[in-house]
Structure formats: C-alpha cells, structure tokens
C-alpha positions in Angstrom: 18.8 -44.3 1.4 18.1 -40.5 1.3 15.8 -40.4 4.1 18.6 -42.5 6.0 21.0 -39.3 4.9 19.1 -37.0 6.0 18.3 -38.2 9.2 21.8 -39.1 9.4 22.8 -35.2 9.1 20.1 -34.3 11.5 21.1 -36.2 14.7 25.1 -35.5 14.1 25.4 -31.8 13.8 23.6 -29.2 14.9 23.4 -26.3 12.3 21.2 -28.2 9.9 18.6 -28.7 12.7 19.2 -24.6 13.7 18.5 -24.1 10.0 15.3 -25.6 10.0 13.9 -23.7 13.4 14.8 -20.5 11.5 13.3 -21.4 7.8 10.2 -23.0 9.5 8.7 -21.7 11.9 5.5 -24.6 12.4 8.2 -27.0 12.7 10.2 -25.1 16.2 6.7 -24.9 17.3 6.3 -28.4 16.6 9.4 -28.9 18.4 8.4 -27.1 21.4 4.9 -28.8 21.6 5.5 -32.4 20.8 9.5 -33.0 22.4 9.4 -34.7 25.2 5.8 -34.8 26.0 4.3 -36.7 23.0 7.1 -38.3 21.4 10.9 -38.7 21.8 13.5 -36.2 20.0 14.0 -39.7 17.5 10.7 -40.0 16.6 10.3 -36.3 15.9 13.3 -36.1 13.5 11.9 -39.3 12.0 8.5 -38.2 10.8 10.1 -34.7 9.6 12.9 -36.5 7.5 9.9 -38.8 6.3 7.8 -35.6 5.5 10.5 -34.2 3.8 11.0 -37.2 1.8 7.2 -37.7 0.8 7.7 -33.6 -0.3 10.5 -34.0 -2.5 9.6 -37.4 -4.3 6.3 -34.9 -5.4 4.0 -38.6 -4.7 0.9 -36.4 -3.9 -1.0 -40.2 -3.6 1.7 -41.4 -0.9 1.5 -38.1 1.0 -2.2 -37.7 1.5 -2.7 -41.7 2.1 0.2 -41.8 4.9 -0.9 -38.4 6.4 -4.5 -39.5 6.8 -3.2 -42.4 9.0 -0.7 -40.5 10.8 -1.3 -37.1 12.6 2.1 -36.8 13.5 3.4 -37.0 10.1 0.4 -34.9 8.8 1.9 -31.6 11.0 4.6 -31.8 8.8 3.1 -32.1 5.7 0.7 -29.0 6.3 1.4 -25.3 4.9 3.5 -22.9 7.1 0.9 -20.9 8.6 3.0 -18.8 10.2 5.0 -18.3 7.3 1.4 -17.7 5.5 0.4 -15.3 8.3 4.1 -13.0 7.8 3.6 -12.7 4.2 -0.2 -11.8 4.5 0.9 -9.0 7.1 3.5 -7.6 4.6 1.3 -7.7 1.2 -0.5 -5.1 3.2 2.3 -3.0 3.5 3.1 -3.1 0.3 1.9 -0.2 -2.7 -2.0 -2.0 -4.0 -0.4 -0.5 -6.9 2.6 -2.5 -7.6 1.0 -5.8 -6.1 2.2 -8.4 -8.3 -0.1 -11.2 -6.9 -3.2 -9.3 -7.9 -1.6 -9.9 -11.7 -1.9 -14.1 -11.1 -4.0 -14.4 -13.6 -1.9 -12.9 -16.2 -0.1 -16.4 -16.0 -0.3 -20.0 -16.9 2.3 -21.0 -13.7 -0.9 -21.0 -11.1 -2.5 -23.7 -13.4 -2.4 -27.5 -13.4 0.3 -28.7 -15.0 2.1 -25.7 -15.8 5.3 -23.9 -13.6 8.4 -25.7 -13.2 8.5 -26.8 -9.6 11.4 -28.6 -7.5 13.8 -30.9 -9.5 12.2 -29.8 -12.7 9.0 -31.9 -12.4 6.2 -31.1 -13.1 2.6 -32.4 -11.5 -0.3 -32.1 -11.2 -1.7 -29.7 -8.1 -4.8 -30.8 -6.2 -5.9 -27.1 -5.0 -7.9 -28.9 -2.7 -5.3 -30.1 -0.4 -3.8 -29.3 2.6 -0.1 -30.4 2.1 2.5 -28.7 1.7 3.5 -27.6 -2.0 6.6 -26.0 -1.9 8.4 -25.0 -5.2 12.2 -24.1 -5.3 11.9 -20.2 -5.7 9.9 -20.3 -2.4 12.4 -22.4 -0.6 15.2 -20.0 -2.2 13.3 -17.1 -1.2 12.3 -18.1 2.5 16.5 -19.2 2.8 17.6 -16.1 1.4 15.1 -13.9 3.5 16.3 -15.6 6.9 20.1 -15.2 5.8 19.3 -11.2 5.4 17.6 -10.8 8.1 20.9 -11.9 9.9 19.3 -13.1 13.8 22.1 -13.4 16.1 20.6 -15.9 19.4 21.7 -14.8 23.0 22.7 -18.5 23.4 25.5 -20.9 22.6 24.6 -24.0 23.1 24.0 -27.4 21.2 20.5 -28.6 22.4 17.9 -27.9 20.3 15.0 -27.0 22.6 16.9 -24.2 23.9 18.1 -23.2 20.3 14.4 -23.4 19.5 13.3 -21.3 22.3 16.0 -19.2 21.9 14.9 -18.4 18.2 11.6 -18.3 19.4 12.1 -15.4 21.9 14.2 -13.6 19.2 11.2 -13.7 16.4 9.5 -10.1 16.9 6.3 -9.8 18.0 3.3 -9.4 15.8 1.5 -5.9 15.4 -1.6 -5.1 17.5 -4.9 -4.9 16.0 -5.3 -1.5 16.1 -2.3 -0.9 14.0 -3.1 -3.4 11.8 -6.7 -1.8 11.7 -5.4 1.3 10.8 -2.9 0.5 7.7 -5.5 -1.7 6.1 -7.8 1.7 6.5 -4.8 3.2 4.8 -4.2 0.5 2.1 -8.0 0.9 1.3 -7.5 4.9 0.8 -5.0 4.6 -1.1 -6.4 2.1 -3.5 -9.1 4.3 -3.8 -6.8 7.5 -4.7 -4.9 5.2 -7.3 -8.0 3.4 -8.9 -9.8 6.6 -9.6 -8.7 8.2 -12.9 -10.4 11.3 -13.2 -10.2 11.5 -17.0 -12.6 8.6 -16.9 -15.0 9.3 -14.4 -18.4 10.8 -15.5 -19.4 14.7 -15.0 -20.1 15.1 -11.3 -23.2 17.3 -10.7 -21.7 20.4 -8.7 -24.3 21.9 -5.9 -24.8 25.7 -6.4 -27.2 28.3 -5.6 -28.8 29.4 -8.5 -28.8 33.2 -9.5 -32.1 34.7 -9.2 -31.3 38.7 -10.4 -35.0 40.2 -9.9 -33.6 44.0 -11.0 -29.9 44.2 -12.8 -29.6 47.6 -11.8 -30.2 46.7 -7.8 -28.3 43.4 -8.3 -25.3 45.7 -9.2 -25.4 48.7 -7.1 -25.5 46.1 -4.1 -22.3 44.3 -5.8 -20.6 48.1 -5.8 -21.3 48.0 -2.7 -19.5 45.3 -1.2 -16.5 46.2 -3.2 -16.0 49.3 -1.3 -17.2 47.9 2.0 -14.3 45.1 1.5 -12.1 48.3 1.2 -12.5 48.8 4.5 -14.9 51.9 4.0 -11.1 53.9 2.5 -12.7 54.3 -0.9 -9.9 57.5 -1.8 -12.9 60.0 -1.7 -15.1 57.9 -3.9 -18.9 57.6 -3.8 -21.1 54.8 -4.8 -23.3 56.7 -7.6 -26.7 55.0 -8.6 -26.8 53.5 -12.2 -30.4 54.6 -12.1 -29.6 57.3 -14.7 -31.1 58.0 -18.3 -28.9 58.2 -21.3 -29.9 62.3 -21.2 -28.2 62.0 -17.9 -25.5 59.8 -18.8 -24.4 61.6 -21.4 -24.3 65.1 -19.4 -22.0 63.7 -16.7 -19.3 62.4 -18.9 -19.4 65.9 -20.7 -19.1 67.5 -16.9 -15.9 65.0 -16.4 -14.2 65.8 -19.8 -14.5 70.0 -19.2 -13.5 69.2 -15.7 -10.6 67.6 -17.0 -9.1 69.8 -19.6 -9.9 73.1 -16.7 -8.3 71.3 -13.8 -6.0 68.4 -15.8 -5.1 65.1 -14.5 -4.9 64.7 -10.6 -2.1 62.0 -11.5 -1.2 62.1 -15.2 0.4 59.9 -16.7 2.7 62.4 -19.2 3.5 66.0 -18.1 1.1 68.4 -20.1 4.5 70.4 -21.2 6.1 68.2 -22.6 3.1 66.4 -24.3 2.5 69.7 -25.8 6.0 70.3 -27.0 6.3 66.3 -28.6 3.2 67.2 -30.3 4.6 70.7 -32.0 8.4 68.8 -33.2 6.5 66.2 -34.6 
C-alpha cells in the first residue's frame, strides 16, 4: 500500500519528482542515463519507489538479496556519490581545527547498534555494504541545504527530463585541480601552524658561530671601531684611543681630564656653574 502511494504521488504531480532531482543528484543522473534508452519513465519510477520502500522498512536482508538480482534497483539503493563527493570538497574548506568528524570516535552513534536512525529504529549496520543508509538528520540536512541554496531553473515546464536537465545545467561546476591542489596545500599548512604548540615542543638547537676572542683588548678596539664607522665617520671630534694602556697610564689621563675640567668647565653642563655655586652657599 505505501509503495502504491508513493508511486501514486510520483506519476500525478510534478513537484515531488522536481524535489527528488534536486535532493539526489545520482538519481537525475539516473534519469538522464536510463529514460528512454534502457527502460520506460514507469519502470524507472517503479524501481525508485521500490528502493525507497526497501530503505525505509530498514530490511537490510531484503535490500542486499533484491539488489544482487536486480542492477536496476541496485542504482538506487547505492550511496550518493555525488552528494559524497560535495561534502568531501567542502570538509576541506573548512578550519582542520573545528572539524567535527575527526571527533567520531568521541561517540557511541558510529557503532553497531547505537544512534537513533529513521522512524526511531534502531539496527544493526553492516559497514561492509554498499547500500544506502540514510538516517533522518541527513535527509533533514540535505532538504534543508537545497531549500537555502534557493536554485531558480530557466524553465517552466512539466516534463521531467527537461526539469532534470535543467537542474543539471544550473548545479555549478566543480573546482579544477589546481585549485583544489592548492587549498589542500593550504589545509595542510594550516594544520601544521595549529597542531604545533610551542610550549610543548622540545629545545630546538639554534646554529651560531661560536666566539673565538684570541686578545680581548684587539677583540674590543675592533668593536670601537665599527661603532664609529656605523656613525658615518661624524664621531663629534672623537678618536678611537687604544685600551693598550697600564694602570700608571690609566690613572694619569683621568687626572689630565678632571684638571681639564675644573680649568676649562663643562663644554655642555648640565647646571650653570653660578648658580651651582650660589645653591651651594644658601644651603
């Protein structure tokens, strides 16, 4: 009685059939393939409604015995692949970071037995299989997702070859290989900046010359050196003196700068001599 129903709603209006093309994509190319070369428009809409039938009652037995005799009904019994190939192309585009189906294994709904599927039964998967297994979030999902996208067809019209090629014409095309070769390069970069925590990483071995100083003294008269030639040779009347001096030495040329100082004072000081002076005598 409900396969009678649904073929019944099939062949007598044409949005549930429009519906279809749009939500499943293997079956417009079915469509396209099959109607009229292998088998009549009846027959078609026969072993879909059949298919559908077999996928709803959840008899796994009954699907895979009546597909293995029948290749017709066994196109419709098959995954979506290109419903399988859409979804691979936009996990890549999404952040490896918040990619919830790398977290499947956090679950018990991927496991025999477990995950409520359409109806509310429950049974058994063979992961084995080809045929379909289609659970009511993913039928809600791939509905909604086609009502969103909101496709408006050039045509009006009520066959459904030309509503299928319409459709068909309308889907957009598929990225090249270079760009898809280029945002998995991406994806892959940016896994690898987002996996690497650097707080857990061991100590990285830095390259560096080592620092061989044969004579200090040499080592830093060169380094004077190169401070005034990064000057630009304007060193404000200053000469690089050689630290080869004794403490005798030493100690005579900061007596030289200290009488030069109080004869000739500060070039630049810092408080007027005056009024140093006079500060110091009211105190």
């Amino acid at each position: 009685m409900i396969l009678y129903l649904m073929y019944f709603q099939l062949v007598n209006t044409i949005y549930p059939i429009l519906q279809i093309f749009a939500e499943k994509p293997a079956v417009r190319r079915a469509y396209l393939d099959f109607v009229p070369k292998k088998m009549s428009e009846t027959r078609f809409w026969e072993k879909y409604c059949r298919a559908e039938y077999l996928v709803r009652t959840k008899n796994t037995a009954a699907a895979t015995a009546e597909a293995a005799g029948d290749e017709e009904l066994a196109i419709f019994l098959k995954n979506d692949d290109i419903l399988a190939k859409e979804a691979k192309l936009k996990i890549k585009r999404v952040d490896p970071t918040l990619d919830m189906e790398a977290d499947t294994g956090d679950d018990y709904i991927h496991l025999p037995d477990h995950g409520i599927h359409r109806d509310g039964s429950k049974e058994t998967v063979d992961a084995d299989s080809e045929l379909a297994r289609r659970t009511l979030s993913q039928d809600l999902n791939r509905h909604a997702a086609v009502v969103l996208e909101g496709r408006s067809l050039d045509v009006e019209s009520t066959d459904p070859k030309t509503l299928a090629e319409a459709l068909a014409r309308s889907k957009k095309e598929p990225p090249s290989t270079s760009n898809v070769d280029d945002d998995n390069h991406e994806r892959l970069m940016k896994v690898a900046r987002m996996t690497e925590i650097e707080d857990l990483q061991a100590p990285r071995s830095l390259l560096y010359a080592p620092l061989c100083i044969k004579d200090p003294r040499e080592y830093f008269d060169s380094q004077q050196a190169n401070a005034l030639r990064s000057l630009g040779g304007s060193n404000g009347g200053r000469k690089a003196h050689s630290c080869s001096l004794s403490t005798e030495e030493v100690f005579h040329h900061l007596m030289d700068q200290m009488s030069s100082v109080k004869v000739n004072r500060l070039n630049c000081p810092i408080v007027q001599s005056d009024m140093a002076l006079k500060e110091i005598l009211t105190t």
